[in-house]
LUMBA-294944 format. One line per field, with one value per residue (C-alpha): residue number from 1; residue in one letter; x, y, z. Coordinates in nm, 3 decimals, padded with zeros to 5 digits. Example, Ala and Ser with C-alpha at 12.3 -4.5 7.8 and 13.67 -1.06 7.14 Angstrom:
! residues 2
kekol = (1/2)
kolvo = (A/S)
px = (01.230/01.367)
py = (-00.450/-00.106)
pz = (00.780/00.714)
This chain:
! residues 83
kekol = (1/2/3/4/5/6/7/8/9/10/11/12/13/14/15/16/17/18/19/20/21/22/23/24/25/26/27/28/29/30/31/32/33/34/35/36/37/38/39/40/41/42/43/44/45/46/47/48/49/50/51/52/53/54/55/56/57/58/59/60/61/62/63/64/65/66/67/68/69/70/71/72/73/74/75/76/77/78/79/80/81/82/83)
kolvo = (X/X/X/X/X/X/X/X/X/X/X/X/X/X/X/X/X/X/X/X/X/X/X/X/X/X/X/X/X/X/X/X/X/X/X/X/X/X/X/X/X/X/X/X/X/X/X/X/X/X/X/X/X/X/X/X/X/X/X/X/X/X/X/X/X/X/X/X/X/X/X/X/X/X/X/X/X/X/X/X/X/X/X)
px = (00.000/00.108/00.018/00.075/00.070/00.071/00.063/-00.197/-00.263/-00.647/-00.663/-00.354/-00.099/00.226/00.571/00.641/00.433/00.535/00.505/00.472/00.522/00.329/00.425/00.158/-00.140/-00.449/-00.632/-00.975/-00.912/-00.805/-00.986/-00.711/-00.755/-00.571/-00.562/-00.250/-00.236/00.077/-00.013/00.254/00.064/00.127/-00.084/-00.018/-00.228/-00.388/-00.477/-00.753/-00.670/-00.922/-00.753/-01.056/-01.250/-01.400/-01.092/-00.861/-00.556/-00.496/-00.176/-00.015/00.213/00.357/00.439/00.781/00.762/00.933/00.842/00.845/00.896/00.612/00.763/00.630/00.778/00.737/00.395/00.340/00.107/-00.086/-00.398/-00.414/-00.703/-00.940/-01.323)
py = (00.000/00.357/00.630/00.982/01.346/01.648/02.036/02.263/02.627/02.518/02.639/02.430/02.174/02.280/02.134/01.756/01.465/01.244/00.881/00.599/00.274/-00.043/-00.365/-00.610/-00.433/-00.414/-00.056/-00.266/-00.350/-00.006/00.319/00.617/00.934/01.200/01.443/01.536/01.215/01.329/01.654/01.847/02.061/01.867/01.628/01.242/00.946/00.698/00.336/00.124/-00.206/-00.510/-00.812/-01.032/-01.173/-00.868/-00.777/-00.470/-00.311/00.063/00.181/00.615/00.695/01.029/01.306/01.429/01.714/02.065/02.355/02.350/01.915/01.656/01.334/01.056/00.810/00.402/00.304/00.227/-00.007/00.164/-00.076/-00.427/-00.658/-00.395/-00.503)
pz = (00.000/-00.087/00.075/-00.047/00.137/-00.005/00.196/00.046/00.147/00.051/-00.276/-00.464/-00.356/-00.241/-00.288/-00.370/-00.230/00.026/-00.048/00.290/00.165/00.396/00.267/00.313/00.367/00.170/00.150/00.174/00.516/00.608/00.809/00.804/00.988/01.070/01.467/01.634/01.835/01.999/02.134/01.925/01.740/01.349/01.233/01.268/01.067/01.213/01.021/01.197/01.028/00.977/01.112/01.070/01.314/01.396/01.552/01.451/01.516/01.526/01.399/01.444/01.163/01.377/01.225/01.209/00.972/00.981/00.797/00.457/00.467/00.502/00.684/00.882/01.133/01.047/01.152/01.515/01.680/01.936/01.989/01.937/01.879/01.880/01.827)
């Protein structure tokens, strides 16, 4: 799965995209949103991922941008076996 982010200022895109790469994980089975989960004031995404069996795991890709560059840390698990 590929996931791309791009700044805007609302009313065009800004700068170059920048591209996550998950291996193994299916964009069917995902739910992505996006809050500061961290409290630091830039905005991290969150994928709530279908395991099956009604069960899911929620993973925080955290932000760690600086002005002017969009970047992300490796996904981290933050709830497991979610239902």
């Amino acid at each position: 799965m590929v996931l791309t982010v791009q700044r805007s200022n609302r009313d065009h895109l800004l700068g170059a995209p920048t591209v996550v790469t998950i291996s193994g994980w299916s964009i069917a089975n995902m739910k992505i949103a996006t809050a500061d989960f961290t409290g630091d004031g830039l905005a991290d995404i969150e994928v709530r991922y279908n395991m099956g069996a009604q069960a899911t795991n929620d993973w925080v890709l955290v932000s760690t941008s600086t002005p002017g560059a969009v970047a992300f840390a490796a996904p981290a698990l933050w709830a497991q076996n979610c239902s």
